[in-house]
N, C-alpha and C positions, 0 to 999 in steps of 0.2 A: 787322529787329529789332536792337537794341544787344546791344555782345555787353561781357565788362565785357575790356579789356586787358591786360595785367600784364607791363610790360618791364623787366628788373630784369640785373646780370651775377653776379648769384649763384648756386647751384644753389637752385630755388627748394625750402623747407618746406611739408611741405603743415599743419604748424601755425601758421605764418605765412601763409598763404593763407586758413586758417579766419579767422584774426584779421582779413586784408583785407575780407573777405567780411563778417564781424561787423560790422565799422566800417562797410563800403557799405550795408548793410541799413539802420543806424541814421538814418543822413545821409540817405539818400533814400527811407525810408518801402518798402524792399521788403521782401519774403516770401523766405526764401531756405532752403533744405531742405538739409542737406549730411547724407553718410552714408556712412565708407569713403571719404575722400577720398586720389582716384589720380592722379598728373600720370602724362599719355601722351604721347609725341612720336609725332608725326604721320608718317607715311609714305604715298606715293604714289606708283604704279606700281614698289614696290621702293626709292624712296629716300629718304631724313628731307629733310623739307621747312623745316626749323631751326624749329619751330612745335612748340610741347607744347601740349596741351588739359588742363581740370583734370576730370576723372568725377568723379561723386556729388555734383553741386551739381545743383539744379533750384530755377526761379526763373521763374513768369507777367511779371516786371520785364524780363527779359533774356534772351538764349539761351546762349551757350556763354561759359566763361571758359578765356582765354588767355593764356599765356606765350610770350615770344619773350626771347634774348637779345638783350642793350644793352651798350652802353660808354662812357663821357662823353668827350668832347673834353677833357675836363679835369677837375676833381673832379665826382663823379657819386654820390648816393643811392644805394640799395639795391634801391627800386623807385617806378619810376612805373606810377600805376594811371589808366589812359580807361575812360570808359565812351561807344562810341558804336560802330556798326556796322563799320565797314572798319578794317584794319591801322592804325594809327597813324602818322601823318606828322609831319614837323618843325615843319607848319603848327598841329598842335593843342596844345590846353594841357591837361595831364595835371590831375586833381582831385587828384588829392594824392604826394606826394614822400615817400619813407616809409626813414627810414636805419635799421637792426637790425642790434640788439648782444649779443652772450650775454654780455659782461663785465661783473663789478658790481663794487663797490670790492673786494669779496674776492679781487681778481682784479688790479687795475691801476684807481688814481683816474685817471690822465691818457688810456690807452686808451679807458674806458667813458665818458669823457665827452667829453673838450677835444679828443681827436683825429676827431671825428664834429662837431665845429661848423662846421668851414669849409666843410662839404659845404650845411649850410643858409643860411652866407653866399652862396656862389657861385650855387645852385640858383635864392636869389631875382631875384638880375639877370634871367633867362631868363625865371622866370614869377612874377614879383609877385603874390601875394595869393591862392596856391593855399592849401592845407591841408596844414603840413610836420608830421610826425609824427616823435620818432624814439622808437623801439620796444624795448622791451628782453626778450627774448623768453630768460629765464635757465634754465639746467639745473642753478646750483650754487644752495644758499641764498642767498638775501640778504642783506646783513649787515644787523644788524638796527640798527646807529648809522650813517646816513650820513656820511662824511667832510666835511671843511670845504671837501675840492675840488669834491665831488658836489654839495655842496650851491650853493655859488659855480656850479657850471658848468651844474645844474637851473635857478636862477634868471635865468641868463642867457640860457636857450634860452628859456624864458618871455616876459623881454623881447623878445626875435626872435621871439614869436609860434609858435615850435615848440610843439605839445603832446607830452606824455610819457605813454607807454604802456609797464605792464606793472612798473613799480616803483611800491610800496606802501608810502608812510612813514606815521605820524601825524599829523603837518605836512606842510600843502599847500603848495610851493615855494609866493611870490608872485614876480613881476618884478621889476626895478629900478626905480622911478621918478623915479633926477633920477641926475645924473651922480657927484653927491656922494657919492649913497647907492653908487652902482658902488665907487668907488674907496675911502669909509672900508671896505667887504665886503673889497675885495680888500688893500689894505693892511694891515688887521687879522689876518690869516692868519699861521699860524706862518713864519717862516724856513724856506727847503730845506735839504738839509746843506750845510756845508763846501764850496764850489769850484762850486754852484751858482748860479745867475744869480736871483735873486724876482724875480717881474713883479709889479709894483708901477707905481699908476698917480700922476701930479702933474699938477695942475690948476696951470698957470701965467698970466699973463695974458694972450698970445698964442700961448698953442699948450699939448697935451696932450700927457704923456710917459710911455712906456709902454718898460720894462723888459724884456726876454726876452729869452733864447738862442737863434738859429735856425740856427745853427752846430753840424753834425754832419754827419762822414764829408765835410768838405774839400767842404761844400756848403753851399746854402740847403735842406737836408735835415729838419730837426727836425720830424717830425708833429706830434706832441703842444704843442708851443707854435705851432706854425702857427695850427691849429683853436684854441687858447689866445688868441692875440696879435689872429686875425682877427676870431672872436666877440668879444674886449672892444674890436676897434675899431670893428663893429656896431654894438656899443649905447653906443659914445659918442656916432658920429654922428647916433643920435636923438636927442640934445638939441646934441650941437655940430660945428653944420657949416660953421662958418667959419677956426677956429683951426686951427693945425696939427697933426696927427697923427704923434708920431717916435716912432718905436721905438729904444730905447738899449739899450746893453750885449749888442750881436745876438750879436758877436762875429764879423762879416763882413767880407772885407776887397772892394774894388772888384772885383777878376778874377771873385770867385763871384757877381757878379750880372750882369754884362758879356753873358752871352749866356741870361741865365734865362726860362724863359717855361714857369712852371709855375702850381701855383694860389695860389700866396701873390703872386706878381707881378702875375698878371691880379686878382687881390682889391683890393691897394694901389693899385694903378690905377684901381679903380672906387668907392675910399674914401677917396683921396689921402692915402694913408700914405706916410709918407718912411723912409729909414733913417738914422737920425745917421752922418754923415761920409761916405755913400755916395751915390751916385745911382743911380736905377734907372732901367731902361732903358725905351723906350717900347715897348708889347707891342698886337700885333694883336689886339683882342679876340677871342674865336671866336664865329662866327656863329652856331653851332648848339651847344647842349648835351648832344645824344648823336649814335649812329648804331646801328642795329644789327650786331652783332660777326660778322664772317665771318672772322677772321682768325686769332685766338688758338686755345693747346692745350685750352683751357678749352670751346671747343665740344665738343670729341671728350668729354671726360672727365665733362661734366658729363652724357650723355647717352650715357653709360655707367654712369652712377651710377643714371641714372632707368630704364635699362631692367635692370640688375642688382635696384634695391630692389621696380619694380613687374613683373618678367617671371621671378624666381628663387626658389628659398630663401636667395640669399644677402645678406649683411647688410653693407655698408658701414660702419665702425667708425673711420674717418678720413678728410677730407677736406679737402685746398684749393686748387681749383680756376684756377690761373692768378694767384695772388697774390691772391682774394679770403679772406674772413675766414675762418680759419682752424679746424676743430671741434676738439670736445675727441674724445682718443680713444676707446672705448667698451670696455671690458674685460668680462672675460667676464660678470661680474656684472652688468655693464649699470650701472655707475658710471662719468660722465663724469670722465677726465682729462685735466689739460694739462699736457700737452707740453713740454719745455720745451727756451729756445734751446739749452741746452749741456750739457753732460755732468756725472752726479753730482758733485757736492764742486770743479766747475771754474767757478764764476758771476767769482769773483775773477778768474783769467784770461782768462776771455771778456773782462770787462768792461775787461781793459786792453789786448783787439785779440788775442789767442790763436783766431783763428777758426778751425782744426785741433780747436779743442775741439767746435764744433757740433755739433746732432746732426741727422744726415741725415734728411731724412724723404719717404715717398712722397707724390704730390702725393692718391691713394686706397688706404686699406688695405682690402680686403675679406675674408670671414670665410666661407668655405663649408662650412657644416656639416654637407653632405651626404656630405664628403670628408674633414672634421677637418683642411681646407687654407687654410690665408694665400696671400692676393694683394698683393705690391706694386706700384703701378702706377705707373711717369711717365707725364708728360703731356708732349707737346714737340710743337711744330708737325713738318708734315714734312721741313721743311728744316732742323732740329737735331736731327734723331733722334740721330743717331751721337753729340753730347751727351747727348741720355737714355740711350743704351746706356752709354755711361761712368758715368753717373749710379746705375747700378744696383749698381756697385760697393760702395757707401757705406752700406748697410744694413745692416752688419752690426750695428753698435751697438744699433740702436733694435731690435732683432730677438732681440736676445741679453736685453737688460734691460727690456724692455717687452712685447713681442709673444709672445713665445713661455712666460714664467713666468705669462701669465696665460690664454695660449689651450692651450696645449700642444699645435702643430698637429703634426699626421703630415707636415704639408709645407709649405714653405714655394717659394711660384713668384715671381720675380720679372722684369718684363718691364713693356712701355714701352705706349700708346698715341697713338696721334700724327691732326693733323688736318691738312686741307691738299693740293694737288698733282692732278693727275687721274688719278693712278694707281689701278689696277683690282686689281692682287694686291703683296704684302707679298714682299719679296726676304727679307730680313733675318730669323731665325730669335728675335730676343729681341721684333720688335715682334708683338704680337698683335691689335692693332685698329687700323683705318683709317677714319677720317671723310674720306671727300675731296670737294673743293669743289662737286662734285656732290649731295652727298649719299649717295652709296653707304659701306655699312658694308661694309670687307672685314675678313675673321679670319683671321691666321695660324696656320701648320700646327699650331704649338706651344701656339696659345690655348687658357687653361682650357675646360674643357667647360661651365661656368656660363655663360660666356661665351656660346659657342653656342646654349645652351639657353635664353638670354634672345633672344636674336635671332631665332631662329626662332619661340619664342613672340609676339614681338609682332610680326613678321612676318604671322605665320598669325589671329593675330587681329582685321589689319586686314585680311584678305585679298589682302594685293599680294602 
C-alpha cells in the first residue's frame, strides 16, 4: 500500500502536516481522519532509525505518513511530499514542493516574500511541472493593506505558477502577462531610501536590464534580492528568451564571483543571466537536488524537540534548528515574539557592523514546568562541541531581558547537544545529549531529568 512521504529540513508542524494532508485529500479524492496529531521518531532494537511517523491520521487511501530529514545540494523547499510505497529515491518526482513562511509584511516585506522565490526558481529545473506551493502558515496578524512588495512579489509567484496558501486579501493576486506589464509593476514602485540600489527593470532592444544589489558581507551574499533578482529573471524569460539578461548596479567586483558556486550562480547559469562588467564562472550543475541529512547538529536537535513536545510536559518555547527558519519565542502568555538580531536601543550600531551588540541565542529554549526550569540548548555536531561549550557563555543577555521577566524560572540549565561520531557515553559534563551515527541516544550525567523522562517514555512505548 502507498504510504504518503514527507522529506522536508525543518522540524516538521504538526499544523503544517494537517494543512499537507488537507491539500492531499483534496487533489486526490481521499478520505483522511486526523485527531491529536503526534510525529514519533521511530526506534529499533534501541536506536532512532532517522525516520518520524505522523499518529492520528487514518486514511483507506494510504497507510502510514512519514517524515524523514532532507537537505538540497543547493537551495531546497521546506518540503517535498511522495505519495508511493517505499522510501523515496532520487529517481522519483515528489507531487508537490511546498516552501513555509510565518513572516507577513508586519514582520519583513523582502524576507516573507523575495527571499523564498529562488527556491521555486531552482526547485523547477529538477522537477518541471510539480505542484509549487508556498505556504504561509502566520502566528502574528496579518496586516490588513498588503505592501506594494507583497503584492509585486504574490504576482510574480503566480506568473511561476506558485500557488499561495494561507494569506487572505480581498484581491485575488493575478499574474503577469507580458513583460511590459512586469516592468511598468516594478518600475512604478516607490524609491528605497537613500544609498540603496531599486531594481528597476529596461526593456532595450537587445537585451533586458535589471538593477539590484547583490553585494553584502564582501560576497555574492544578498538573500533577499537573490530571490528578488532570480524570480523577475523567471518571468522575463517567459516571454523573452533570446535578448540579454544583465543584472546592473550588483555592486560586484570580479574576485567575488571567481570561485562562486552557490544558488544564484547555478540559477544565472540555467537563465543566462550575466552581471554587468563581470563574468561568471562556469559551474557544474548538481545532479541531484537533495540527499537525506546525516550530518548536521539539526539531526540531534530536532529530535530532541520531537521527543521533548510528544514524550514530556515540557514545552519548547524557541527554536532553530541548524540555520533553518527561525520561531518566534513563546512567553509565558503564550504570545509569540521575535527576537531580535541585536540589543535594545542598538539597531544603529548593529547596522553599521557593531556585531558585540547581537544577541546570543540558543539554537532550543525549553520550558519545564514541572520544575519552574529553563533549558538552553546548543546544537553542534560532535566534532565542534568544545565551540558549543564556549557558546554557552553568551546567554546571559537574552536570559536577563527576555527569558527570565517573563518566565521567572527557579532555574536556569544551560548545556549543549550534539550529533555525530560513534561514541557510546559523553566525557564532557556541559554536553547532555548524544545522537550518534548509529543512532544511539546517549544522556549525560548532568542532563535535565525531562530529558530522560522523554527518552525513556518513548523508548518504552515502542518497546525496544
Amino acid at each position: 500500500m502507498k504510504n504518503i512521504w514527507i522529506l522536508t529540513e525543518e522540524r516538521p508542524k504538526e499544523t503544517v502536516i494537517q494543512l499537507i494532508l488537507d491539500r492531499v485529500a483534496v487533489d486526490h479524492d481521499f478520505s483522511i481522519v486526523t485527531s491529536d496529531i503526534r510525529i514519533v521518531p521511530i526506534f529499533k532494537d534501541g536506536l532512532f532509525t532517522f525516520l518520524y511517523k505522523v499518529e492520528g491520521v487514518s486514511s483507506s487511501d494510504f497507510g502510514e505518513v512519514y517524515l524523514k530529514l532532507a537537505s538540497g545540494n543547493s537551495s531546497f523547499v521546506d518540503f517535498l511530499v511522495f505519495i508511493q510505497e517505499g522510501e523515496p529515491t532520487q529517481e522519483d518526482v515528489p507531487l508537490y514542493a511546498i516552501e513555509e513562511t510565518k513572516t507577513d509584511d508586519s514582520e519583513s516585506r523582502n524576507t516573507g516574500v523575495y527571499q523564498r522565490c529562488s527556491k521555486f526558481v531552482y526547485v523547477d529545473f529538477f522537477y518541471p511541472g510539480i505542484t509549487k506551493i508556498m505556504l504561509y502558515n502566520l502566528s502574528v496578524p496579518q496586516k490588513e493593506e498588503p505592501t506594494e512588495t507583497n503584492i509585486f512579489g504574490m504576482r510574480m509567484l503566480k506568473t511561476m505558477e506558485v500557488e499561495v496558501m494561507g494569506k487572505v486579501y480581498e484581491k485575488e493576486f493575478e499574474p503577469f502577462t507580458s513583460l511590459e506589464e512586469l516592468a511598468e509593476a516594478k518600475n512604478s514602485m516607490r524609491m528605497p531610501p537613500a544609498g540603496n540600489v531599486a531594481i528597476r527593470i529596461e526593456i532595450l532592444p537587445n537585451e533586458v536590464r535589471v538593477s539590484g544589489r547583490l553585494f553584502k558581507s564582501d560576497g555574492l551574499t544578498h538573500d533577499p534580492n537573490i530571490g528578488a533578482l532570480t524570480a523577475i529573471s523567471q518571468c522575463i524569460r517567459k516571454w523573452e528568451q533570446e535578448k540579454d539578461l544583465v543584472i546592473t548596479e550588483h555592486g560586484l567586483e570580479q574576485r567575488h564571483v571567481e570561485n562562486a558556486n552557490n544558488k544564484f550562480t547555478q540559477i544565472a547559469q540555467k537563465l543566462d543571466i550575466k552581471l554587468e562588467g563581470l563574468t561568471l564562472p562556469e559551474v557544474v550543475p548538481h545532479a541531484e537536488y537533495w540527499h537525506y541529512e546525516n550530518s548536521q547538529e539539526k539531526t540531534a536537535t530536532i529530535l530532541l524537540h520531537v521527543m521533548l513536545v510528544g514524550y514530556s510536559e515540557a514545552q519548547v518555547i524557541y527554536s532553530n534548528h541548524g540555520g533553518t527558519e527561525r520561531s518566534y519565542f513563546i512567553d509565558k502568555e503564550n504570545n509569540p515574539v521575535v527576537i531580535e538580531k541585536y540589543q535594545e536601543g542598538m539597531r544603529e550600531a548593529y547596522k553599521q557592523g557593531d556585531k558585540g551588540l547581537i544577541i546570543h541565542i540558543p539554537d532550543v529554549i525549553v520550558y519545564d514546568p514541572t520544575k519552574n526550569e529553563i533549558i538552553n540548548v546548543e546544537g553542534k555536531k560532535y566534532s565542534t562541541r568544545k565551540v558549543g561549550i564556549e557558546d554557552l557563555k553568551n546567554y546571559d543577555y537574552i536570559e536577563e531581558n527576555l527569558i527570565t521577566p517573563s518566565y521567572k524560572p527557579d532555574r536556569i540549565v544551560r548545556t549543549v547537544a550534539v550529533f555525530g561520531s560513534k561514541k557510546t557515553e559523553i566525557e564532557e559534563p556541559e554536553l547532555s545529549f548524544l545522537l550518534n551515527e548509529d543512532g544511539l541516544v546517549v544522556l549525560g550525567e548532568n542532563a535535565p531529568g525531562v530529558f530522560k523522562e522523554a527518552l525513556d517514555r518513548v523508548l518504552a512505548t515502542q518497546n525496544v
